[in-house]
LOZA-611794 format. One line per field, with one value per residue (C-alpha): residue number from 0; residue in three letters; x, y, z. Coordinates in steps of 0.2 Angstrom, whole numbers, plus 5000, padded with zeros to 4 digits. Layout:
N
nr = NUM, ...
rest = ALA, ...
X = X, ...
Y = Y, ...
Z = Z, ...
This chain:
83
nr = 0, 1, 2, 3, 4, 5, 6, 7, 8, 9, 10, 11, 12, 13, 14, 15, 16, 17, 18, 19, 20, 21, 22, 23, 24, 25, 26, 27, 28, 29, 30, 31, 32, 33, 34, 35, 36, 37, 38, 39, 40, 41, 42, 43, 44, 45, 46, 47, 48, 49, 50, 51, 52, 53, 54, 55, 56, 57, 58, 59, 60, 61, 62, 63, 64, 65, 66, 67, 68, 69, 70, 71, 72, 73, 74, 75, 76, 77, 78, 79, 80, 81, 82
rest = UNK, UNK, UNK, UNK, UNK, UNK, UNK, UNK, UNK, UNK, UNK, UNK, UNK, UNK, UNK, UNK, UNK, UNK, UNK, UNK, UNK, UNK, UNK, UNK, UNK, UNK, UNK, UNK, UNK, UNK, UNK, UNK, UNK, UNK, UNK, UNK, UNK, UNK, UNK, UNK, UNK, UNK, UNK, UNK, UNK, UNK, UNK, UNK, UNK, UNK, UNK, UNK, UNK, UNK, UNK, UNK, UNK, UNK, UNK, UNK, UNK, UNK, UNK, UNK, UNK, UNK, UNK, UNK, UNK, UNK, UNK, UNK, UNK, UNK, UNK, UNK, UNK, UNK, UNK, UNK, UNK, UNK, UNK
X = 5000, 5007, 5002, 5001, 5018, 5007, 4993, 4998, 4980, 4980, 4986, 4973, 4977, 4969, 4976, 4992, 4995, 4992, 4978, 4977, 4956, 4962, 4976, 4969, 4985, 4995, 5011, 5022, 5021, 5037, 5048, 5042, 5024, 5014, 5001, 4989, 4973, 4958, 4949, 4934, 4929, 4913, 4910, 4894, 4891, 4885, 4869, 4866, 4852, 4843, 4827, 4813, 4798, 4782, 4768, 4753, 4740, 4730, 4714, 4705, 4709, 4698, 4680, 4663, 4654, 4641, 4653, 4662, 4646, 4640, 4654, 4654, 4636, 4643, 4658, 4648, 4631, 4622, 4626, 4629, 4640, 4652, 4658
Y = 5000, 5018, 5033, 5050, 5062, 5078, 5074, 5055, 5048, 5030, 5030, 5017, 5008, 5018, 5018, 5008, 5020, 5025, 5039, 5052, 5055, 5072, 5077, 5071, 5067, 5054, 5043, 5029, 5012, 5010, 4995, 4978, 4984, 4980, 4966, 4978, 4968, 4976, 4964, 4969, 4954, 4957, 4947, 4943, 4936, 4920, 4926, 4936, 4932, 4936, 4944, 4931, 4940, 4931, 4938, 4929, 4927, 4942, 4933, 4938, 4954, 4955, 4965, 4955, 4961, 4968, 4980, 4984, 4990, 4999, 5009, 5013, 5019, 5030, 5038, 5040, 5045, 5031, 5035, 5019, 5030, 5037, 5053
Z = 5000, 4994, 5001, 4993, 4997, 4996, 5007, 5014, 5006, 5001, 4983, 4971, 4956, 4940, 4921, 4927, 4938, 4956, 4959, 4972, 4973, 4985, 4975, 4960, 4953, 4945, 4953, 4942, 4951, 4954, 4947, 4949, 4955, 4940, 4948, 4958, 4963, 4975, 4986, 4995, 5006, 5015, 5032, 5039, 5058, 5058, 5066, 5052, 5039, 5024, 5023, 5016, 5012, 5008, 4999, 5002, 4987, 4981, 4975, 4992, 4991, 4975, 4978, 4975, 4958, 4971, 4978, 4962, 4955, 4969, 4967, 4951, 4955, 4968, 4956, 4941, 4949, 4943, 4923, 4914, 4901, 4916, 4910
């Protein structure tokens, strides 16, 4: 890990180069520092688990042709045309 010598930030690999995201400025890798790799390894507990969400079926949720009609009755003032 290289650091930046104008503002001691960690230097990341970009364009075969190292890259200052303060400075915003380019360094040379140096010799025999061609192989950069970034790993980002994310730990979970053990504890830990994923959401499971169920959705239970909607067909009970639908309104009775009754209903549906009295509404429309009631938003369309009893006109069959509607608007």
């Amino acid at each position: 890990m290289r650091f930046c010598p104008n503002c001691d930030n960690i230097l990341i690999p970009k364009d075969k180069k190292l890259f200052c995201k303060a400075c915003e400025e380019n360094f040379e890798l140096g010799k025999g520092q061609n192989d950069y790799k970034i790993i980002k390894i994310i730990k979970h507990e053990d504890n830990e688990a994923a959401p499971i969400i169920i959705k239970e079926n909607s067909r009970n949720d639908k309104i009775s042709i009754e209903d549906r009609k009295a509404y429309e009755e009631f938003f369309t003032g009893g006109e069959e045309s509607g608007y």
